[in-house]
N, C-alpha and C positions, 0 to 999 in steps of 0.2 A: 504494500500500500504506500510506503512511504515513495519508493520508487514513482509512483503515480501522479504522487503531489507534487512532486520536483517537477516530473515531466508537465504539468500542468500547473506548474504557478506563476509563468509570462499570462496566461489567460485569467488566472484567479486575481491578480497582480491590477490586469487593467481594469476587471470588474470591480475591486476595491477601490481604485483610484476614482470610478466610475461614482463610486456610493458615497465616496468622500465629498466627492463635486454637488453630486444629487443634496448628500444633510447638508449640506454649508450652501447652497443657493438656493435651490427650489424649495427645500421641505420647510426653512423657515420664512418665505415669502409664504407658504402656501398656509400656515399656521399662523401668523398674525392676517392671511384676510379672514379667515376662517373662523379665528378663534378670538381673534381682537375688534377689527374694520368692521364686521357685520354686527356683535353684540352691543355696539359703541353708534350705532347708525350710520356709519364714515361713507358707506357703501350704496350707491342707486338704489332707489328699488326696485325689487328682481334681479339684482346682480346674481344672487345665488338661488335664483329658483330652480325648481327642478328640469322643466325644458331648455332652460340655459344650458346646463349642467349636461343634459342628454348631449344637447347639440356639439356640445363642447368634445363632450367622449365621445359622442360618433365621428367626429373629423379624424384621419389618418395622425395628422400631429398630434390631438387632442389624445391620441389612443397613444400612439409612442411617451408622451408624457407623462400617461397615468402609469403605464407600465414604468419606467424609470423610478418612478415615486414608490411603487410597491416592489422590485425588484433589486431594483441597485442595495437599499440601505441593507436587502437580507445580507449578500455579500460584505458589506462592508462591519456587519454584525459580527458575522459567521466567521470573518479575520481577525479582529480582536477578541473574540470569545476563545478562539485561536491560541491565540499568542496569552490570553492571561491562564490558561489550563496548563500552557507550556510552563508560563512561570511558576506556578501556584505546585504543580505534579508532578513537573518534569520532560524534558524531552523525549523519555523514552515511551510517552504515550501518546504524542504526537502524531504518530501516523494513525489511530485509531480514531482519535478526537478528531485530529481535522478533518478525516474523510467523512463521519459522521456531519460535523458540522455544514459542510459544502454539499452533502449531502441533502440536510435541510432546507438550504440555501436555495438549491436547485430544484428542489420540490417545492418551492414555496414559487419561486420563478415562473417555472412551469406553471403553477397553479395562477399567478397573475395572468402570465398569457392566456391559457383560458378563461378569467374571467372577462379580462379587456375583450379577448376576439368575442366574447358572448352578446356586447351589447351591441 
């Protein structure tokens, strides 16, 4: 297994870097309009109605960016949970944790893209 992660961590690598970019720009835009702008009235109204909202996830971008939002961060979870089991346990269970965890990762991915392609 361990041989596996080596071979695949240029690709785990850029998906982290991916998930790092994703929490640090979009996920907190996405959470003060969400969670601040709209409680606070800042927002139109119907900024966030629901056939906004539709039309929004049905557009091709609109679909690539929700996916990002729910896929990236698993990755970037899935590398620090990573790396603190490596400190906390040890490296010699590294190969077990991590391919579980990217494992997770990739099912949870997976499971975004099915739900994005659904709407």
């Amino acid at each position: 297994m361990k041989t596996l992660l080596l071979r695949l961590e240029p690709v785990i690598w850029v998906l982290f870097g991916a998930g790092i970019m994703v929490g640090t720009i979009l996920l907190p835009a996405y959470l003060l309009t969400v969670g601040l702008a709209e409680p606070l009235g800042l927002l139109p109204e119907g900024a966030l109605s629901y056939e906004r909202a539709h039309a929004i996830a049905a557009n091709p971008i609109g679909r690539v960016l929700l996916l990002a939002l729910i896929a990236l961060p698993l990755w970037k979870g899935a590398h620090h949970v990573r790396a603190l089991c490596v400190d906390l346990i040890g490296p010699k269970s590294d190969g077990a944790i991590g391919t579980l965890l990217y494992l997770i990762a990739a099912g949870g991915s997976v499971a975004g893209i099915l739900a994005v392609a659904s709407i």
